[in-house]
N, C-alpha and C positions, 0 to 999 in steps of 0.2 A: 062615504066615498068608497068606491069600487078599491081593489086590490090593485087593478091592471092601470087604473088612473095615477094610483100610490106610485105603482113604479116607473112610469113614465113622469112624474114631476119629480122623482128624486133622481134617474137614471139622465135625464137629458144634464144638467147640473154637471155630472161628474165626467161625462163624456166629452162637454166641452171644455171644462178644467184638463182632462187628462191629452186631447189635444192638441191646446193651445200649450201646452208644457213641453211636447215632445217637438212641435213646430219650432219653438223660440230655442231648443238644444241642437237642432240642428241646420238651422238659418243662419246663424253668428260665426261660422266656424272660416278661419287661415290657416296654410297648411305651408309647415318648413319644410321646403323642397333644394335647399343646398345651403352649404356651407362653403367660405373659402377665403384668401387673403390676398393682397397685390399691393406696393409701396406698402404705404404705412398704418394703411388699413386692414381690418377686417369686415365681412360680411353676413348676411344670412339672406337667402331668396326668400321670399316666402311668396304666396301665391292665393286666390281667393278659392272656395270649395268647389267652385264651377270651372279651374283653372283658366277663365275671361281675364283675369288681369295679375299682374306681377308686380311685388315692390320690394325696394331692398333694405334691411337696418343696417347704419355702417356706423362703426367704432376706428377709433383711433386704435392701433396694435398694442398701447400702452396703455386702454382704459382695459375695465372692468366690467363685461358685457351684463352683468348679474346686479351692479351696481347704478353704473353709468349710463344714462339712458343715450339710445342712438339717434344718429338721423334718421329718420324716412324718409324715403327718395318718392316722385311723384309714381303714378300706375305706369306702366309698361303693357304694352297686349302679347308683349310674350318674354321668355324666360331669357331667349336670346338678345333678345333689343336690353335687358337690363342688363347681364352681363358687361356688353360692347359700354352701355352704360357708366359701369363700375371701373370698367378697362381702361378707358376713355377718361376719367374725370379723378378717380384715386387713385388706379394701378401705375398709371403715367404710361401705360402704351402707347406703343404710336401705330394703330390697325389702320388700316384704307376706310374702316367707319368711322373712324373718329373725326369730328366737325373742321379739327385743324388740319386735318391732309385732304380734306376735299377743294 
């Protein structure tokens, strides 16, 4: 076998190992874009890498965020509608968004 055939059946191999390695490190990724609290709760924004979609984890102010796992709230298409969200449903606000003053 030639030289140049050698490195083209070992060289294609590792190119597609190396990648498909760097694709899957950076495909998966959520990104914490705020922290905050309201009533009796605590929360975290977090957001997808594309920032297309928003969801929130919420803790009781009494749990153990490192311990106790949170809710997850459904997607949001933006950081605002989850807020009004969290305002709305754990803060105990009463905003002109919230579903009970419409």
């Amino acid at each position: 076998m030639k030289t140049s055939q050698l490195l083209k059946i070992a060289l294609v191999p590792i190119l597609a190992i190396s990648t498909l390695l760097s694709i899957s490190n950076t495909a998966l990724a959520d990104y914490l874009r705020g922290e905050g609290r309201g009533g009796d709760y605590i929360y975290e924004l977090w957001s997808t890498d594309d920032g297309s979609s928003y969801y929130l984890k919420i803790w009781s102010d009494k749990a153990n965020p490192k311990k106790d796992p949170a809710s997850k709230t459904r997607d949001f298409k933006s950081s605002r509608e989850a807020l009004i969200y969290f305002d709305c449903n754990y803060a105990g606000k009463s905003l002109p968004e919230c579903p009970k003053n419409r």
